[in-house]
Kinemage of the C-alpha trace (Angstrom):
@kinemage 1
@onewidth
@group {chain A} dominant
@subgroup {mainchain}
@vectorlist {calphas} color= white
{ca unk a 1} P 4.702 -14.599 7.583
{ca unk a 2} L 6.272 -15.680 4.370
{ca unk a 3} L 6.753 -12.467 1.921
{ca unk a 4} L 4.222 -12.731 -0.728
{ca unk a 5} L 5.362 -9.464 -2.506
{ca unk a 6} L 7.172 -9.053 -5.428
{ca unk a 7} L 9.283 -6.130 -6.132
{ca unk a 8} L 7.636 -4.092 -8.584
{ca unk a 9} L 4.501 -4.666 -6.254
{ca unk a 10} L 6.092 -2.943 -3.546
{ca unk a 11} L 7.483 -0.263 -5.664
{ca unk a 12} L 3.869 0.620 -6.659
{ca unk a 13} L 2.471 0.639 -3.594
{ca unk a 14} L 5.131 2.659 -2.510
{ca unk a 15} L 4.150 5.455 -4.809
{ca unk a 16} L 0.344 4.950 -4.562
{ca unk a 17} L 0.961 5.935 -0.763
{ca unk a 18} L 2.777 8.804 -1.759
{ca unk a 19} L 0.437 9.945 -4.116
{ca unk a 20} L -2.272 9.767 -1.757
{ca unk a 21} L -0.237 11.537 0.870
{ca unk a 22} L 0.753 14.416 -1.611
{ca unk a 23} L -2.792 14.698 -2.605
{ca unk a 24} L -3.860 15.088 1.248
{ca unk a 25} L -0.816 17.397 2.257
{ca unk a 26} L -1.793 19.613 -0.777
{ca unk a 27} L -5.689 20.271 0.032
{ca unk a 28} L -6.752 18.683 -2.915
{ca unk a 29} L -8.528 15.588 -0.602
{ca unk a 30} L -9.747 16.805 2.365
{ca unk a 31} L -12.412 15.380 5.148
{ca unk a 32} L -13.391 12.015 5.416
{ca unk a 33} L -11.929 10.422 2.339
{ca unk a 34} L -8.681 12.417 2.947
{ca unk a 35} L -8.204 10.514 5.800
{ca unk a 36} L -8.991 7.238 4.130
{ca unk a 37} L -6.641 8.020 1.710
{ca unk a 38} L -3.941 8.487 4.664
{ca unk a 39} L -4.765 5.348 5.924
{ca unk a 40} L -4.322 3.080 3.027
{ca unk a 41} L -1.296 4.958 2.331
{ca unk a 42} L -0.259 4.214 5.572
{ca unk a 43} L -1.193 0.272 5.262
{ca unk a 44} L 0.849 0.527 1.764
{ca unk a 45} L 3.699 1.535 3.182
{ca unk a 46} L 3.600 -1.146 5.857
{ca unk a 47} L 3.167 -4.209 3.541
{ca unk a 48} L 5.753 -2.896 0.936
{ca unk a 49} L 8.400 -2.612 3.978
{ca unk a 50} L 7.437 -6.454 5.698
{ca unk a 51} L 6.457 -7.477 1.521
{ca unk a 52} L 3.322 -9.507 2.918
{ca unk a 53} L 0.230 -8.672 2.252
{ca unk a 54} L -2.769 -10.367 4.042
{ca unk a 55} L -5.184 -9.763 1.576
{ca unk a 56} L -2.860 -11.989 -0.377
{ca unk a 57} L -2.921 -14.886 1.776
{ca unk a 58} L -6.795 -15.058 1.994
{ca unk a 59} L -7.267 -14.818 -1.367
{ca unk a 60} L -4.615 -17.327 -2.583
{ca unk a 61} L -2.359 -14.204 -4.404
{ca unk a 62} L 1.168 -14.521 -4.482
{ca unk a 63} L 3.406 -11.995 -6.577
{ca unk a 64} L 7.022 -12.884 -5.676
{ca unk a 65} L 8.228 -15.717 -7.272
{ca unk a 66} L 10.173 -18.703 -5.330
């Protein structure tokens, strides 16, 4: 796996996961798509702390520069 992340995308997706998880923890998402929210959070997190992003790689997207 060869990052594909640059660091202002990682940043972002760093604070879209907490975002969503402040807006779960507070009540104001509940139910189903609270927990969606969680999840991408949680898959947010993960690709901004390896910096590779599958999603990426299938669609030819690469952020960080060589």
């Amino acid at each position: 796996m060869k990052p594909n992340m640059s660091s202002a995308d990682r940043i972002i997706r760093v604070i879209i996961a907490v975002i969503f998880a402040a807006l779960y923890l507070t009540g104001t998402v509940t139910g189903t798509l609270g927990l969606v929210l969680i999840v991408l959070g949680v898959v947010f997190l993960l690709t901004s702390l390896i910096s590779f992003c599958p999603l990426y790689t299938i669609f030819g997207i690469r952020t960080k520069k060589d």
